[in-house]
C-alpha positions as CSV (number, residue, x, y, z in Angstrom):
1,X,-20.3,17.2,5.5
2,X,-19.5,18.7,2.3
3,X,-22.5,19.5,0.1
4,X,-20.9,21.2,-2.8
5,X,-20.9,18.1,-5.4
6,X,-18.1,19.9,-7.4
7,X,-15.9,20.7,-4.4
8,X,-12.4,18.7,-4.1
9,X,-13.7,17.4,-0.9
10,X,-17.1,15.7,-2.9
11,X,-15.0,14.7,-5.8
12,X,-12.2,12.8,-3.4
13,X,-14.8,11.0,-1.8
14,X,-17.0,9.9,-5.1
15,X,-14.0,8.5,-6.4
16,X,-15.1,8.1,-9.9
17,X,-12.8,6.0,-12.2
18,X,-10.9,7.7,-14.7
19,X,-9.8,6.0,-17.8
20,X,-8.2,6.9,-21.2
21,X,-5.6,9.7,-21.9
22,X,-7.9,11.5,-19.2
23,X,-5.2,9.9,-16.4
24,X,-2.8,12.4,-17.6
25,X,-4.6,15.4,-17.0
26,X,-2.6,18.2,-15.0
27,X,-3.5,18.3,-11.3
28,X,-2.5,20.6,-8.1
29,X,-1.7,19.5,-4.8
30,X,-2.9,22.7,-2.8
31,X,-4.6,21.3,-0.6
32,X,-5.1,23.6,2.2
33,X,-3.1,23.4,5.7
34,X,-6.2,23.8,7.6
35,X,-7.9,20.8,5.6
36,X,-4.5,18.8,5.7
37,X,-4.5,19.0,9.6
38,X,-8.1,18.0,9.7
39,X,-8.0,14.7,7.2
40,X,-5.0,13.9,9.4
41,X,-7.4,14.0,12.2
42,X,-9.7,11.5,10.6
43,X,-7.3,9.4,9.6
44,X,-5.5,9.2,13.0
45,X,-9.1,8.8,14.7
46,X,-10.0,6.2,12.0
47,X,-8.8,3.0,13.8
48,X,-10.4,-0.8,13.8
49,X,-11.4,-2.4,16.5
50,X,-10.9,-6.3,17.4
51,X,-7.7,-8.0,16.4
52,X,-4.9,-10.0,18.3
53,X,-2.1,-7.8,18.8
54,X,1.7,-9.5,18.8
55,X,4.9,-9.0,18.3
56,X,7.7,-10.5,15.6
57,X,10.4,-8.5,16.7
58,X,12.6,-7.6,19.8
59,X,11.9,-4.0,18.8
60,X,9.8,-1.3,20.7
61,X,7.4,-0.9,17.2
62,X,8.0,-4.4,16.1
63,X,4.7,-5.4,16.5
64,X,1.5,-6.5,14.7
65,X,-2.6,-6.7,15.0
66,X,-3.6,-9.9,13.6
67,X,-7.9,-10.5,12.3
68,X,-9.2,-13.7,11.7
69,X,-10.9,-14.6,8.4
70,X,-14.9,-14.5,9.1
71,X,-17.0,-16.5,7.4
72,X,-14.6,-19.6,8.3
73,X,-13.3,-20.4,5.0
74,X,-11.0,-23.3,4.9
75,X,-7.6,-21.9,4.9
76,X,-8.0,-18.3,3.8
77,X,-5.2,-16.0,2.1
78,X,-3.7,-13.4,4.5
79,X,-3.1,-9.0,3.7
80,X,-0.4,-7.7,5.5
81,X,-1.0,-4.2,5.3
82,X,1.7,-1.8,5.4
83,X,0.7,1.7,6.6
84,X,2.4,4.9,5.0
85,X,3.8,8.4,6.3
86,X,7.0,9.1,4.4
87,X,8.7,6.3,5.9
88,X,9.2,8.2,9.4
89,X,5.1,8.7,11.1
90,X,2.0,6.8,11.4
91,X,1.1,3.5,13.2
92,X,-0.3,0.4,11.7
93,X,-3.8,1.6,13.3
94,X,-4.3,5.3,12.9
95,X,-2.7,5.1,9.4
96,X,-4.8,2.5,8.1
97,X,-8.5,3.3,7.5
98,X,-10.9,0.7,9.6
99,X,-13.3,-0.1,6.7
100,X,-10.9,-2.0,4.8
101,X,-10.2,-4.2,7.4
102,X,-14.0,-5.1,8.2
103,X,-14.5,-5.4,4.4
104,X,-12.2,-7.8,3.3
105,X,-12.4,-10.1,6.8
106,X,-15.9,-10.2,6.4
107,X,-15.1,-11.7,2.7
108,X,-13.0,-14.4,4.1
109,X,-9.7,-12.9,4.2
110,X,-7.3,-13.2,7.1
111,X,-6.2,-9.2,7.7
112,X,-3.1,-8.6,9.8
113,X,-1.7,-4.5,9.8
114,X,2.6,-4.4,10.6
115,X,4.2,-1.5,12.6
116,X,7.8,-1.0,12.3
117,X,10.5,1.2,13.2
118,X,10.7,4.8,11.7
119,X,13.3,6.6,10.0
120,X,16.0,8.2,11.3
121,X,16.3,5.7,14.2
122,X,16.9,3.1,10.9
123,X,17.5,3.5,7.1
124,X,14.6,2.6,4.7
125,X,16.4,-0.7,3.9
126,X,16.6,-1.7,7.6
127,X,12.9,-0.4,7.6
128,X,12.0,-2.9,4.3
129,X,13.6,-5.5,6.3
130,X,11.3,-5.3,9.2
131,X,8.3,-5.8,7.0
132,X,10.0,-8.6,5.6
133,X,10.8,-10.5,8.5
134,X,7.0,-9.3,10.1
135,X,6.0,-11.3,7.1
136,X,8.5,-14.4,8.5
137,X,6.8,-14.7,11.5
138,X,3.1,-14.3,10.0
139,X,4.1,-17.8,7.8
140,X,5.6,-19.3,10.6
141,X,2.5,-19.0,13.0
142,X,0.0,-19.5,10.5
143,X,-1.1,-22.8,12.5
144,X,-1.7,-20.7,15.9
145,X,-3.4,-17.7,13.7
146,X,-6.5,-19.7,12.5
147,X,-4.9,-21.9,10.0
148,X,-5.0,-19.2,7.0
149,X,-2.6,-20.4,3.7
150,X,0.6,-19.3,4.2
151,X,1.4,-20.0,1.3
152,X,-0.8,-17.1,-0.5
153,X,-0.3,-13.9,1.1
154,X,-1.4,-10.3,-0.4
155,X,0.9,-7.4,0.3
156,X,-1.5,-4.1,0.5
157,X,0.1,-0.9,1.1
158,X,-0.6,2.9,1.1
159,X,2.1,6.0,0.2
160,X,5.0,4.9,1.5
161,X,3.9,1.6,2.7
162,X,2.5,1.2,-1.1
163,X,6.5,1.7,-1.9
164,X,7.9,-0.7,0.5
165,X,5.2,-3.5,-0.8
166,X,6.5,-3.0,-4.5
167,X,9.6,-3.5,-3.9
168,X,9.1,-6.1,-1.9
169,X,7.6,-7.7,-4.8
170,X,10.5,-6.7,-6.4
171,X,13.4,-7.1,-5.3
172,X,13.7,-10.8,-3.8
173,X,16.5,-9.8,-1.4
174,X,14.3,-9.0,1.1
175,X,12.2,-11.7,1.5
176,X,14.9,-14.0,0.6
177,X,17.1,-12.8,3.6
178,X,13.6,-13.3,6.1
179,X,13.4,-16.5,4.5
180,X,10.3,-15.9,2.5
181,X,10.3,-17.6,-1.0
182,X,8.6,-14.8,-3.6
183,X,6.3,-17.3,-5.0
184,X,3.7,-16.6,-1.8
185,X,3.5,-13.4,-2.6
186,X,0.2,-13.8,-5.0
187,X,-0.5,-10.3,-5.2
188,X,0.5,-6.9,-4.5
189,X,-1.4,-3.7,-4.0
190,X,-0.8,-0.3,-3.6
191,X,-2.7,2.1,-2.8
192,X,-1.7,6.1,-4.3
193,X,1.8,4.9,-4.0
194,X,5.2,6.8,-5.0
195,X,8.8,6.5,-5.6
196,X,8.6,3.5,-7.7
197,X,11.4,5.3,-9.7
198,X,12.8,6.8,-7.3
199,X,15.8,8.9,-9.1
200,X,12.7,10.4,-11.3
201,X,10.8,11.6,-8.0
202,X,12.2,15.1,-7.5
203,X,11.4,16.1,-11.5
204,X,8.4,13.9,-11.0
205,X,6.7,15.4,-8.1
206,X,8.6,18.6,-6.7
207,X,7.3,19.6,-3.3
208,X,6.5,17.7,-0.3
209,X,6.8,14.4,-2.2
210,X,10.7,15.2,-3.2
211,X,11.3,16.6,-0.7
212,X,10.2,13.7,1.6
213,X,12.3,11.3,-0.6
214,X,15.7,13.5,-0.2
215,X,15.1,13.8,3.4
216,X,14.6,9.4,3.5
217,X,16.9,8.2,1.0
218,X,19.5,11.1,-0.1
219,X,20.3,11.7,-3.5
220,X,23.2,9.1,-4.5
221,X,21.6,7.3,-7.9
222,X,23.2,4.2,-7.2
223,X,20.9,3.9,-3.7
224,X,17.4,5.6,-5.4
225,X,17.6,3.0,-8.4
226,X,18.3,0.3,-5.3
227,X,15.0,1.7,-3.9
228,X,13.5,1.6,-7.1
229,X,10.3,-0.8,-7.8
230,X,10.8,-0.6,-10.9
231,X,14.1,-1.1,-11.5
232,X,13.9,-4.4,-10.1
233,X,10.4,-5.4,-12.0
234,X,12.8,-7.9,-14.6
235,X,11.5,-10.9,-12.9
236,X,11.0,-12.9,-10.2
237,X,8.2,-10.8,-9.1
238,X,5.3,-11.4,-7.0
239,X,2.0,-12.9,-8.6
240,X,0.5,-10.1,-9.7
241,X,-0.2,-6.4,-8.9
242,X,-2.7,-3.7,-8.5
243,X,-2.0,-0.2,-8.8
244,X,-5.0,2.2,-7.5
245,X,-4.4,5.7,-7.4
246,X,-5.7,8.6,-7.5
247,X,-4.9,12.2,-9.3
248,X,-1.5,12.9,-8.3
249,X,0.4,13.5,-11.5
250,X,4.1,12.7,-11.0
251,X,2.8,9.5,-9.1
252,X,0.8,8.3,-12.5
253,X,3.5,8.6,-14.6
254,X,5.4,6.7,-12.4
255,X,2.8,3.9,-12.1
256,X,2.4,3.6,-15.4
257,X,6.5,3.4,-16.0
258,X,6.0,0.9,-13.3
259,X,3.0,-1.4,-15.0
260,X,4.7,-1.3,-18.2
261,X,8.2,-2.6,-16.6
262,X,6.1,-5.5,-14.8
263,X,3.9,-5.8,-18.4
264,X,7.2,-6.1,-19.9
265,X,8.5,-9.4,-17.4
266,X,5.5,-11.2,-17.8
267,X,4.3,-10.1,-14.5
268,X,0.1,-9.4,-14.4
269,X,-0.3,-6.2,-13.9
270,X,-3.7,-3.6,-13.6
271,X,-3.7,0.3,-13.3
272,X,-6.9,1.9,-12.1
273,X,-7.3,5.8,-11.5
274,X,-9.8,7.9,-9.7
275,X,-10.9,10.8,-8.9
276,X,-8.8,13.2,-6.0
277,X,-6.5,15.4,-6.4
278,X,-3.5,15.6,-4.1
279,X,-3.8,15.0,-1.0
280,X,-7.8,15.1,-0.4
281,X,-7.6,11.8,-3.0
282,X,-4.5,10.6,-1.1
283,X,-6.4,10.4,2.1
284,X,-9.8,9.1,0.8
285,X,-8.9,6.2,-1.1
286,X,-6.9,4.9,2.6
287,X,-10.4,6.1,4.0
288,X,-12.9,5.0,1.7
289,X,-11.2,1.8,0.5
290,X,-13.3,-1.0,2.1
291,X,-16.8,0.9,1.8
292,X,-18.8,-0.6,-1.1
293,X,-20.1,3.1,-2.4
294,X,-16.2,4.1,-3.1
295,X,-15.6,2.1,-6.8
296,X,-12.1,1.3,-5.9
297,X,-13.8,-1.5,-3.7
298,X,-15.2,-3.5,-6.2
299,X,-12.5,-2.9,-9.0
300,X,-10.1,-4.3,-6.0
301,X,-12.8,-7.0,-5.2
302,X,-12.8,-7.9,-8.6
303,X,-8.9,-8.7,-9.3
304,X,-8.9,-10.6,-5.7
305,X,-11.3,-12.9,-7.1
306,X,-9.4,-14.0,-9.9
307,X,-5.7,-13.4,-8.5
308,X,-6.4,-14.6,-4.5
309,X,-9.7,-15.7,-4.1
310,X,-11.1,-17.1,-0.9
311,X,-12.1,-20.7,-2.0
């Protein structure tokens, strides 16, 4: 345990909100590799227990774990949780950070984490697709899952996953083509996302970031703006959104592009920042989310009461 209170590691995990012009302060990502390894470790360690595990797909990763609500409220909302890793690692349990999972089940929410195929074996789109039609069959078992609504469903996602979960409530194509009407989707939230402009990325965040994006989705304009949250945030969009990040610089200017897009539709829309810089931050707020000393928790508690509540 880190006892130095000033040390990235302490701040990361405090999680302090940060409001005003502060947001914009300049911020490093040099993180070291030894400390990258080991909050990869504690992520990958970090899985929930409990759950129903099933599939939705004919695929070898097409498959999900599915919570019951506790508490049995009458016909809860659902989270689909989509995990992150540049679109091409992770799983939906060692990439998703267990206390969330007990936190908002134990609130009355029905919790259910996707796995899907990873690029290169598919594109992103194909990838978006997945998650799409994992949604599909979520709605169309809701009677044999514990009778949760299926008709208001929170998309949560983190890095990458945060991506995919904007523009799924986005671009309507998506959903449309799983057979998912886009007025289900009551809320959205991502968690330290990126790429919601996509074609700004590499000026945005040059370094692993960009260089992630290249690697995924090329460099033609005509596919990043595609990709694009926010180029799609004209309306019809999902209910609502929440954008929690921490201090990753490129990836606040982009949320903020992004809220005022949404702003701008009519779409509700709330940006909270906190403290972490890099990838320390990136790491505890998929930790620490769920764990009523991180302040993300309530600030996310909060908006779910009035956007999704239970009752």
């Amino acid at each position: 345990m880190d006892t130095n209170t000033s040390s990235p590691i302490a701040i990361a995990a405090r999680g302090k909100e940060i409001t005003g012009l502060e947001i914009f302060q300049r911020t490093t990502d040099d993180t070291p590799i030894t400390r990258i390894q080991e909050l990869l470790s504690i992520m990958n360690a970090d899985q929930p227990t409990g759950g129903t595990d099933m599939s939705y797909g004919n695929g070898d990763a097409q498959h999900l774990r599915f919570w019951k609500a506790n508490n049995n409220p009458s016909k809860p909302p659902i989270v689909l949780f989509v995990h992150g890793g540049s679109w091409r690692s992770g799983t939906c349990l060692d990439s998703l950070g267990s206390a969330k999972v007990t936190h908002l089940t134990n609130k009355g929410y029905a919790f259910a984490t996707v796995n899907y195929s990873l690029i290169p074996s598919v594109t992103v789109e194909e990838q978006v697709q997945e998650i799409a039609n994992s949604l599909a069959y979520l709605i169309q078992n809701a009677p044999q899952l514990g009778g949760f609504d299926p008709e208001r469903v929170i998309l949560m996602g983190h890095s990458s996953g945060a991506h995919v979960v904007t523009l799924l409530g986005t671009d309507t194509n998506y959903l449309e083509r799983a057979g998912v009407p886009i007025n289900i989707v009551k809320a959205v939230v991502s968690l330290d996302g990126s790429n919601y402009n996509a074609l700004a990325e590499i000026t945005d965040s040059p370094g692993p970031v960009a260089d992630n994006l290249v690697d995924a989705l090329g460099t033609d304009p005509k596919r990043l703006r595609a990709m694009s949250p926010t180029c799609h945030a004209r309306a019809p969009n999902a209910g609502a959104f929440m954008l929690l990040h921490v201090c990753r610089q490129g990836d606040i200017r982009q949320a903020v592009e992004l809220a005022g897009a949404l702003n701008a539709a009519g779409t509700d829309v709330a940006l909270h920042i906190f403290e972490g810089e890099g990838f320390e931050g990136h790491v505890q707020m998929l930790l620490r989310l769920g764990d009523p000393a991180y302040p993300a928790t309530s600030v996310m508690d909060d908006w779910l009461d009035v956007h999704v509540p239970v009752a």
